[in-house]
N, C-alpha and C positions, 0 to 999 in steps of 0.2 A: 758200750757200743749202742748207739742209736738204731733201733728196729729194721731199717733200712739200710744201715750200712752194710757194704759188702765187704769190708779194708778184710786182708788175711785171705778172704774166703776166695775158690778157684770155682771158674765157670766153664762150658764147652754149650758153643751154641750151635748146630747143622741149618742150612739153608741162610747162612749168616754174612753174604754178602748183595744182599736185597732187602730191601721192604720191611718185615717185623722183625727177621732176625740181626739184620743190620743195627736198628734201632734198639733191639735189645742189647745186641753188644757196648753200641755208645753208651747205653744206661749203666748199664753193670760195671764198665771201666769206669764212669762219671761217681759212681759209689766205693770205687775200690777195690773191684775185682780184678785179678788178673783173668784174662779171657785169649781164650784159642776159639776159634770160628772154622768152620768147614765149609767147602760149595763147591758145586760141580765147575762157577768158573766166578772170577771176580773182575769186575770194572776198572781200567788203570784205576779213577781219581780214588775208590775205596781200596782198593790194594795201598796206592799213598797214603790214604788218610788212616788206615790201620798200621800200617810200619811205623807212621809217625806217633802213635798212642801205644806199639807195645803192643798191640791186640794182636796175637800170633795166626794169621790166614793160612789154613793148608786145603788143598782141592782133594776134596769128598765125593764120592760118589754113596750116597745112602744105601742104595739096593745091591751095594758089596757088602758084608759083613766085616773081609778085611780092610776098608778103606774107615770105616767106623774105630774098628778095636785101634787101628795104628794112630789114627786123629787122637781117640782117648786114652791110652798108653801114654803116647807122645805128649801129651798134655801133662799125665801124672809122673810123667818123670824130667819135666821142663821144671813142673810147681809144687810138686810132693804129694796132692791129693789132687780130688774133685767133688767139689762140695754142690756143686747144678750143673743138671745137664738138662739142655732145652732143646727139644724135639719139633726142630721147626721147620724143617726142609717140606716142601711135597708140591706137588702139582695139580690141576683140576683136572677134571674131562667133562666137555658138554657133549653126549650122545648119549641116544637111546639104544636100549639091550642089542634090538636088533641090528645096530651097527659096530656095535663093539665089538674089534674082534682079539683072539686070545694075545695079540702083543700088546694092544692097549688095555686091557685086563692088569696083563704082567706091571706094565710102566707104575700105573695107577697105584695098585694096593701094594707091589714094593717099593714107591717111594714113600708112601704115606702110612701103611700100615707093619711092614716089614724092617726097613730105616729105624724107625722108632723102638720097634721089639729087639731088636740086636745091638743098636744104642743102648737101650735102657740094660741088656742084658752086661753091657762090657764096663758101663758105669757102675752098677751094683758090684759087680766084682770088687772095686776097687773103695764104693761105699760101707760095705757091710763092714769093710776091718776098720773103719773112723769111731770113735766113742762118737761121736756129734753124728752119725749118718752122713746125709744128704738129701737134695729134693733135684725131684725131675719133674720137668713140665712139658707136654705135649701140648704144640697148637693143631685144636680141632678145629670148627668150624661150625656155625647153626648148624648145617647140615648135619652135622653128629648129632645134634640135640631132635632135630624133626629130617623126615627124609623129604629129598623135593624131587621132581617132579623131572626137571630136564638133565636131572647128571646125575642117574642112579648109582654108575659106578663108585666114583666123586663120595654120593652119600655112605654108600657102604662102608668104603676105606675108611672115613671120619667118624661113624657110629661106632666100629669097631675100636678105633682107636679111643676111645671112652670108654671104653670096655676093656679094651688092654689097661688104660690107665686105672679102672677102680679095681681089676684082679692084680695087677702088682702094687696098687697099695694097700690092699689086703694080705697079702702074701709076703710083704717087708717092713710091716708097721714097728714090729717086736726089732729090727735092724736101725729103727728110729730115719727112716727112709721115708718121704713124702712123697708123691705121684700125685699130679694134679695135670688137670688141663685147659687150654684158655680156648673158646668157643665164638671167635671173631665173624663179621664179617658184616653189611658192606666194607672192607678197608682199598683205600684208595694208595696208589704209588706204591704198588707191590708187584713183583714178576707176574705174578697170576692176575692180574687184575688187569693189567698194562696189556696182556695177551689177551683177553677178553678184551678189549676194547679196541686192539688191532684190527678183531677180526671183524668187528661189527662196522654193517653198511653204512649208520649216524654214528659215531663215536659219540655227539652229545646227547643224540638221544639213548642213548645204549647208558650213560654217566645216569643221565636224568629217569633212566629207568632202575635203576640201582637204589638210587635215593631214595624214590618215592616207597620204596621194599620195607624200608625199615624207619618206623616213627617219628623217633628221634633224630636219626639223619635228617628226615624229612623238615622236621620243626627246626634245625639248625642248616638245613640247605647245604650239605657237605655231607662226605665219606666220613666212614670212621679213620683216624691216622694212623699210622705203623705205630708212630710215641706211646699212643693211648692203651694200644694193647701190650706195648712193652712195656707200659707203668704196673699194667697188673701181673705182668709175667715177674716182675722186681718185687710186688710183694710177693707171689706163693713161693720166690725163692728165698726171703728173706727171714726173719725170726719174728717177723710182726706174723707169718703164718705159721708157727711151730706146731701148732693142736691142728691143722690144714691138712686132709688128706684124701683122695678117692673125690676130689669136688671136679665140678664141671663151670667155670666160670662164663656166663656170654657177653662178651663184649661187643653186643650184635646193636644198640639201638633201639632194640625190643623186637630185633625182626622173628625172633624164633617163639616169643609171647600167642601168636595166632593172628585170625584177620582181624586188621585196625578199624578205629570204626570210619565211619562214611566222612570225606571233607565237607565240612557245613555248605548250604546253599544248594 
């Protein structure tokens, strides 16, 4: 089997009818995975276009614990196991402390921090009895890697969940269990990204403020793409990343490296 291949192997991806986790799913079936997706709702054309590939769609709500276990249960008794599980669901929040109040607290770290911990907890159940393990991958965000400034909550939930990721792959390595996380961000054509640009007074200048964020966007005049971060979510699930574990990948551009230098002139 080629590094990459997924053929045999069962996947579950959360927040999988949008944006990265969508794109993860086409990759993962495109290699051979059989895949179940969950999301609090899906789009006619992706609901079609998942029946038509086999990708089994069920609506997840992350911040139940039981909408989690029944998605992943449901999975391993569809395909017999569950070899990756992608932690990809979550939401942003732009405001400052002072306006947050405790239900946007709640939305926040149980979509993004909560979701993930009782995913990850209902998948291991079912990983630890595999000779071969499994791997799971949470999508962070730069913000997990540095905190910023306008969506402290936002950071929180993502730093933490880098931290849940390297204490459970400490805690399940001798399970031959992998925990890794991908640390995205500008990404363009994602639910969260699309909502941030709703809200803003220029939509292009709100795009072209994004850009200029991160180096590499910058020097190639675009976002980063849902594909790009699902290419590396397909290796740390793959066996090209076997010795892969407790990493923090940033697929940011270089926005999370520190301040760029000056543009010449």
């Amino acid at each position: 089997m080629q590094p990459l291949d997924l053929s045999g192997r069962s996947a579950v991806v959360t927040g999988g009818g949008s944006g990265i986790g969508r794109a993860c799913a086409l990759l993962f079936h495109a290699h051979g995975a059989r895949v179940s997706v969950g999301d609090v709702r899906f789009a006619d054309d992706v609901a079609v276009e998942f029946d038509r590939l086999g990708i089994h769609a069920q609506t997840c709500d992350v911040r139940r614990e039981d909408h989690l276990r029944d998605l992943i249960d449901g999975h391993v008794e569809r395909t017999g196991r569950i070899d990756v599980l992608v932690n990809n669901a979550g939401i942003g929040m732009v405001k400052q402390i002072t306006e947050v109040t405790e239900a946007d607290w709640s939305a926040c770290i149980d979509t993004n921090l909560k979701g993930p911990f009782f995913g990850s907890k209902h998948a291991i159940r079912h990983m630890k009895n595999q000779p071969e393990g499994g791997s799971i991958v949470n999508t962070s965000s730069n913000a997990g890697l540095l905190p910023r400034a306008h969506d402290p909550v936002y950071s929180i939930s993502k730093m933490a969940l880098v931290a849940l990721m390297k204490s459970l792959a400490l805690c399940h390595g001798r399970d031959r269990i992998r925990v890794n996380c991908v640390c995205p961000g500008p990404v363009g054509d994602t639910g969260m990204m699309n909502a941030d640009l709703d809200q803003a007074d220029d939509r292009d200048a709100e795009i072209r403020k994004f850009i200029s964020a991160s180096p590499l966007a910058a020097a190639f005049d675009r976002m980063i793409s849902p594909e790009e971060v699902a290419q590396a979510i397909l290796y740390l699930a793959s066996d090209a990343a076997r010795m892969v574990t407790g990493t923090a990948i940033a697929i940011d551009g270089g926005k999370s490296l520190g301040v760029p230098p000056r543009a010449p002139g």
